[in-house]
C-alpha positions in Angstrom: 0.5 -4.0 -23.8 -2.3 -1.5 -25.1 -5.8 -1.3 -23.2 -8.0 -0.4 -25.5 -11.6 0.2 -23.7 -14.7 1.7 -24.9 -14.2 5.1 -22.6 -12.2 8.1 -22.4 -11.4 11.2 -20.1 -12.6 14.2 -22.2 -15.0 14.8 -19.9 -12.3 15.5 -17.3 -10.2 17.7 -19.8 -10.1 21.3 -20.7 -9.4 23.1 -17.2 -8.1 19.8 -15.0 -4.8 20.3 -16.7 -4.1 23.5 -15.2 -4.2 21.9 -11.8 -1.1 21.4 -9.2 0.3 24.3 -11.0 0.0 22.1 -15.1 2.9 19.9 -13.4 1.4 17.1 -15.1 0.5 18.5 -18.8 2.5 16.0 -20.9 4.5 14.6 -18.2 5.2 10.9 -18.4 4.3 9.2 -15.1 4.0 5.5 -14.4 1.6 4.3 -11.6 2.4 0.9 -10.2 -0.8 -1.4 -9.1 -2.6 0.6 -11.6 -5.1 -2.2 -11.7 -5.7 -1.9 -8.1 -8.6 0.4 -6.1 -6.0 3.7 -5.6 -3.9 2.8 -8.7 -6.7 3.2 -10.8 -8.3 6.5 -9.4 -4.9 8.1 -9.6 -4.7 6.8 -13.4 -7.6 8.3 -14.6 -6.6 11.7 -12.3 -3.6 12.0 -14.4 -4.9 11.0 -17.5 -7.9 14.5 -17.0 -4.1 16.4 -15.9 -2.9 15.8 -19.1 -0.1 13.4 -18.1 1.1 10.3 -20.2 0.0 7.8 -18.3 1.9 4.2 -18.2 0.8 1.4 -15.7 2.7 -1.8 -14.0 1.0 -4.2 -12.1 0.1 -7.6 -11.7 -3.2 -8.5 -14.1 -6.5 -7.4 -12.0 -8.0 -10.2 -10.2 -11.4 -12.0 -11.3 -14.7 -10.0 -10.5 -15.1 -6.2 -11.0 -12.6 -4.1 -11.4 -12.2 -0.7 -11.3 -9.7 -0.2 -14.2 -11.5 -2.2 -16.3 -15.0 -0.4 -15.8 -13.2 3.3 -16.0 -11.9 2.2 -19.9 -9.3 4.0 -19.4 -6.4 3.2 -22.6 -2.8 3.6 -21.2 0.3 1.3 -22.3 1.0 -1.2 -19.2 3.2 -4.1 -18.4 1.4 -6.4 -16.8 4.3 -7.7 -14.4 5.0 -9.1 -10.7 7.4 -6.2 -9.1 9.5 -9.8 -7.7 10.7 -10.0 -11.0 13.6 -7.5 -11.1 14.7 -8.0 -14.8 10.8 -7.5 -16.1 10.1 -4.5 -13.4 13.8 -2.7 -15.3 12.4 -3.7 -19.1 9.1 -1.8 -18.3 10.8 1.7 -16.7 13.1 1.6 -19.6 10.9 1.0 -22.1 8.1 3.8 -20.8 10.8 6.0 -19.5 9.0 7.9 -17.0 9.7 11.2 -15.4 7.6 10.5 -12.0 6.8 7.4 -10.4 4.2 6.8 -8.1 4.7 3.2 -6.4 1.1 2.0 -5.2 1.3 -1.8 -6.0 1.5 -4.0 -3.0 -0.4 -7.1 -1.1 -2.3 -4.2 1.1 -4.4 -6.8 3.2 -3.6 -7.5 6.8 -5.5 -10.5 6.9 -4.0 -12.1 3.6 -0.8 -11.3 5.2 -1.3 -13.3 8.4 -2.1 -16.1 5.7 1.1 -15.0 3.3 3.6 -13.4 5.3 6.9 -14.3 3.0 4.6 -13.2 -0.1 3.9 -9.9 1.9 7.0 -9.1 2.8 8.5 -10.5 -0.5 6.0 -7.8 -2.6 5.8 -4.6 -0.5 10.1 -4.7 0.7 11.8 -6.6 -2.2 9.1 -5.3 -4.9 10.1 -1.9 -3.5 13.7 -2.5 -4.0 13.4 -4.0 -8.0 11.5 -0.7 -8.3 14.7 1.3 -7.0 17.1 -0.2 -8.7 15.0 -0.3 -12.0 15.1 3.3 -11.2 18.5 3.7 -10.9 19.2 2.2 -14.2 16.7 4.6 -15.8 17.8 7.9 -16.2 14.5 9.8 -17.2 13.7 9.2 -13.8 13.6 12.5 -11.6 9.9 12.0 -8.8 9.4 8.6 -6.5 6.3 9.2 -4.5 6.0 5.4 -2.9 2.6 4.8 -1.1 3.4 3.1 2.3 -0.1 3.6 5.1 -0.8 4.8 8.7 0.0 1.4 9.7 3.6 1.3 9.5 4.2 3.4 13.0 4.7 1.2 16.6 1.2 1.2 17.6 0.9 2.3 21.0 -3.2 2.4 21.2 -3.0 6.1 21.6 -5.1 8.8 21.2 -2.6 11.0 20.0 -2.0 11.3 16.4 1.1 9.6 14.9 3.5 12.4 13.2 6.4 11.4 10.3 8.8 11.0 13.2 7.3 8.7 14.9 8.8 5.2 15.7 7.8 2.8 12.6 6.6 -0.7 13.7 4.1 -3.0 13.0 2.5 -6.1 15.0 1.0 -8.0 11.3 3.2 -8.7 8.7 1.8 -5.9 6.3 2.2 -3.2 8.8 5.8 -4.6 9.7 6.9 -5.2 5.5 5.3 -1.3 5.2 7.7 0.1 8.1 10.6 -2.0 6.4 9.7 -0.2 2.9 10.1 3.0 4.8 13.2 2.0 5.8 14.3 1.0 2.2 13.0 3.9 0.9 15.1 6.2 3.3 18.5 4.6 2.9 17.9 4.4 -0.7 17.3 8.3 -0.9 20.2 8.5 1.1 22.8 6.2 -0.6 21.9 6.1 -4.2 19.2 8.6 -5.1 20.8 12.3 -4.1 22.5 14.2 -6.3 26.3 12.9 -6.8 25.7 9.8 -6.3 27.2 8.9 -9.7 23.6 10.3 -11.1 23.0 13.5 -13.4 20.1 14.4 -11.6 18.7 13.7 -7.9 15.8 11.2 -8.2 13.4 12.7 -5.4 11.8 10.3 -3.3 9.0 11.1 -0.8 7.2 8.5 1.3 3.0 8.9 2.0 1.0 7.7 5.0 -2.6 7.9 4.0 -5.2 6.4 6.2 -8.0 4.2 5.6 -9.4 5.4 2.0 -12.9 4.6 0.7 -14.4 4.8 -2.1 -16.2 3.3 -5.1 -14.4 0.7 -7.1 -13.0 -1.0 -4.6 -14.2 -4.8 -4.4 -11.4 -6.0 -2.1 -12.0 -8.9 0.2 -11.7 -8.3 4.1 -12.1 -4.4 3.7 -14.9 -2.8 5.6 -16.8 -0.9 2.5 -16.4 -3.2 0.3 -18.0 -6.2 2.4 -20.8 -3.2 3.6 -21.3 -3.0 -0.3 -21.8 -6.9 -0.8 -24.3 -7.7 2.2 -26.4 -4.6 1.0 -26.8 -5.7 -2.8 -27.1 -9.9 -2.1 -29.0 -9.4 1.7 -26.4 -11.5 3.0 -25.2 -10.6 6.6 -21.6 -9.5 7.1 -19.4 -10.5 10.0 -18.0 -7.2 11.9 -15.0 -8.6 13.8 -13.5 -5.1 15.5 -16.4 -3.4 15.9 -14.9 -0.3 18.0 -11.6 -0.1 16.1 -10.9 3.2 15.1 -9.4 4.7 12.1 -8.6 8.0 9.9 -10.9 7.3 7.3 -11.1 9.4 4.2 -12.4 9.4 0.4 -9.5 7.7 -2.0 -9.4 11.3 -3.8 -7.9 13.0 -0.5 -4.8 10.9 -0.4 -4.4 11.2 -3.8 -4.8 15.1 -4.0 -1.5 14.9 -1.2 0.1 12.6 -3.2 0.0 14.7 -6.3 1.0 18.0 -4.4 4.6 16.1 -4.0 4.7 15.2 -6.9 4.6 18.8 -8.0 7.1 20.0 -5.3 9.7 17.8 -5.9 9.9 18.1 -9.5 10.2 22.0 -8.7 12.8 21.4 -5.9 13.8 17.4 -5.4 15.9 18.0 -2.0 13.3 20.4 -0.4 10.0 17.9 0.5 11.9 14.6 -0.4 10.7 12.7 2.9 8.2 11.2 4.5 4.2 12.6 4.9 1.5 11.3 6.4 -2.2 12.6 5.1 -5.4 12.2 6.6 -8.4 13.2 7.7 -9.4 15.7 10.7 -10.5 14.8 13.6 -14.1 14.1 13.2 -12.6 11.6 10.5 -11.4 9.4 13.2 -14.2 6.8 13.4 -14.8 3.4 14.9 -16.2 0.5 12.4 -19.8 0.9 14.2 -20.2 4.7 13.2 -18.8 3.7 9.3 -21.5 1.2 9.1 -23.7 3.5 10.7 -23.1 6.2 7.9 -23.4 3.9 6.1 -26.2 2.5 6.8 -28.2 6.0 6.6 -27.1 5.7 2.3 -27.8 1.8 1.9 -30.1 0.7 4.4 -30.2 -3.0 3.1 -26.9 -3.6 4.5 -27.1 -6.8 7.2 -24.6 -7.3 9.7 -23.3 -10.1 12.7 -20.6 -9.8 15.1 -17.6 -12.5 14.7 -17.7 -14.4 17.7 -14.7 -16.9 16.9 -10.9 -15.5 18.1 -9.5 -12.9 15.0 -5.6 -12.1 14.2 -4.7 -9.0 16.3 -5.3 -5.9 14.8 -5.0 -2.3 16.0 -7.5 -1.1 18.0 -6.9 2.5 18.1 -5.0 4.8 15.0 -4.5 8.6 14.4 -2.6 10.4 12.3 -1.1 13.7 12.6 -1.4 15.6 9.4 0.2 19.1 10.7 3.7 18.9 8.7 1.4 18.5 5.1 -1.0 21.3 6.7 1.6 23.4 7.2 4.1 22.9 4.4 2.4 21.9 1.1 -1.0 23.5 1.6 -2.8 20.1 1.9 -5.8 19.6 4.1 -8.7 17.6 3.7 -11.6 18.5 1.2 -14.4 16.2 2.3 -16.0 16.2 5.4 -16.9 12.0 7.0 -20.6 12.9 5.6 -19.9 13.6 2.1 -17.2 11.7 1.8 -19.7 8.4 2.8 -22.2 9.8 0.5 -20.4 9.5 -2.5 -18.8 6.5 -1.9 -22.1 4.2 -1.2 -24.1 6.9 -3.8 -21.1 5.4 -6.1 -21.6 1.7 -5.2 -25.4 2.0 -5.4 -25.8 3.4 -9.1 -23.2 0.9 -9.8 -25.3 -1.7 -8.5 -28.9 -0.5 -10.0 -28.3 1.3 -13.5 -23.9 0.4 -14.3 -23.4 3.8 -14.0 -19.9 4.3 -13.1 -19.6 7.9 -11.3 -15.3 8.2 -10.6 -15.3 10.9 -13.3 -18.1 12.7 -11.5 -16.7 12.5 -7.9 -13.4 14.3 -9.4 -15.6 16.8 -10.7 -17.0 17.4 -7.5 -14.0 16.9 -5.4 -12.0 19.6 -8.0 -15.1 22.3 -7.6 -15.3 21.9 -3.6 -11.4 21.8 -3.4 -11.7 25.1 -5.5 -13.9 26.8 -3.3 -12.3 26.1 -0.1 -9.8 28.0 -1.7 -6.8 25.2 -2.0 -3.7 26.0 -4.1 -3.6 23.2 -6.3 -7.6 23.7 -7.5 -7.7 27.4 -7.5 -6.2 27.6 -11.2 -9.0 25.1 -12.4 -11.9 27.5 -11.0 -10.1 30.7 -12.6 -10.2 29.4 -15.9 -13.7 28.0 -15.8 -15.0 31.0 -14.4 
């Protein structure tokens, strides 16, 4: 299927191709849940790269959408990853070189409500992917999205590194430690180079934390229900009030995401692992400071503590971003200040003109990632210059 929307990405063309090293320039890449809040931002990312974009996902579900507002025009199969013989038609028919796997059921809540369907999606979806792979020989990058959440909790302070024990107490952090799982025997037994393939097929696994940003209109995520209490003055229940998390703007995990993608299509056995990427330490926040930075950008927003018993959900989560630090380059671009102003700044001219400011927010995030002197931006900022 064609989308065929009223927008395009010129204004994001010109130098963007030149970034992670102009890996991307006329590379064929499929993004699963490319209708989804992250699947759609790293669409129209590649799209400004220069890459061939194709998408597979289920159909976006009703009320706004991201995708839909971006107008972005890719090729797509609109498809459920449980169907293995539909999930092998649409790699063979696009015939991708990279793969990045972000479709899922990504909700905690929802999967308290739909544990089979979560762990049916996000472990057996994940295995139709690989063996649609495996039967599709353009193939060479995997980057699968997993979260933070699929380590053993232990309520700790201390950050969680790649090594770390996987676990999970709800059935979306446990189905996202099982996809790691998958992932790594996968890359071992079927992926590596003689394995009866031509070529390695380089996969890497990526731990992001809690990502915000506009476009997302997802039910039982912090931002999002924020966003809704502020433009109907409705109040909004706050069930974990002190639960912390590593939150960062959508375009951080994304940057980290396509930085392996670049390495392993230079070198598919040197970074083909797991990463986690996250935000530093004065990105670790409890719910009550996000809704109080928030707050100081939409002050409309109403709010009232749940009082009745809630499914369990961590209380305390770090990550430990050294390994991406130290061996890709990666760090974080966006302080917990800016990256809250552009995310309600986004919502809010949404809300009061329909201006739609993704395009913008690259921009910005490309020019301040150039400045603080990162690898993959530095190209774009010499050629402008």
């Amino acid at each position: 299927m064609k989308r065929d929307l009223p927008f395009a990405v010129s204004s994001l063309s010109g130098p963007f191709d030149a970034l992670f090293g102009g890996a991307y320039l006329g590379r064929r890449v499929l993004v699963t849940g490319h209708t989804g809040f992250k699947g759609s931002w790293l669409a129209l990312w590649l799209q400004a790269l220069g890459a061939d974009v194709f998408g597979l996902a289920l159909p976006a579900e009703p009320g706004p959408n991201h995708l839909q507002l971006l107008g972005l025009t890719m090729e797509e199969a609109l498809v459920d990853l449980r169907d293995a013989d539909a999930v092998t038609a649409a790699l063979q028919r696009f015939q991708p070189e990279i793969v990045f796997h972000l479709a899922a059921q990504p909700l905690v809540r929802r999967s308290y409500r739909e544990p089979a369907a979560t762990f049916d999606v996000n472990v057996m979806g994940l295995v139709n992917l690989l063996e649609a792979v495996r039967a599709t020989p353009s193939v060479r990058v995997v980057v699968n999205a997993t979260t933070d959440k699929c380590y053993r909790n232990r309520e700790t302070a201390e950050g969680y590194r790649e090594d770390d024990a996987l676990g999970g107490h709800d059935p979306y952090s446990a189905s996202k430690a099982c996809a790691e799982i998958v992932s790594a025997s996968y890359r071992a037994s079927f992926l590596a180079a003689g394995a009866g393939r031509s070529h390695p097929v380089a996969l890497a696994t990526a731990r992001a934390g809690n990502v915000v940003g506009g476009g997302d209109w997802s039910e039982d995520r912090l931002i999002p229900d924020l966003v809704r209490s502020a433009a109907s003055g409705r109040a909004v229940a706050i069930r974990y009030p002190q639960a912390t998390r590593p939150w960062q703007h959508v375009l951080e995990p994304l940057s980290g995401y396509l930085m392996l993608g670049e390495r392993l299509l230079a070198d598919p056995r040197g970074d083909a692992e797991a990463w986690n990427f996250g935000p530093d330490a004065a990105g670790q926040l409890s719910v009550a400071q996000v809704i109080v930075a928030f707050a100081r950008q939409w002050p409309a927003v109403r709010l009232e503590v749940e009082r009745t018993p809630q499914p369990h959900e961590a209380g305390l989560l770090h990550l430990d971003c050294r390994k991406a630090k130290e061996r890709l380059g990666w760090r974080p671009v966006w302080d917990a200040a800016t990256t809250f102003e552009r995310t309600v700044g986004w919502y809010r001219r949404q809300q009061q003109g329909g201006e739609i400011g993704s395009r913008a927010d690259i921009e910005r995030y490309v020019a301040d990632a150039g400045r603080a002197g990162l690898a993959w931006a530095v190209e774009r900022i010499a050629e402008a210059a």
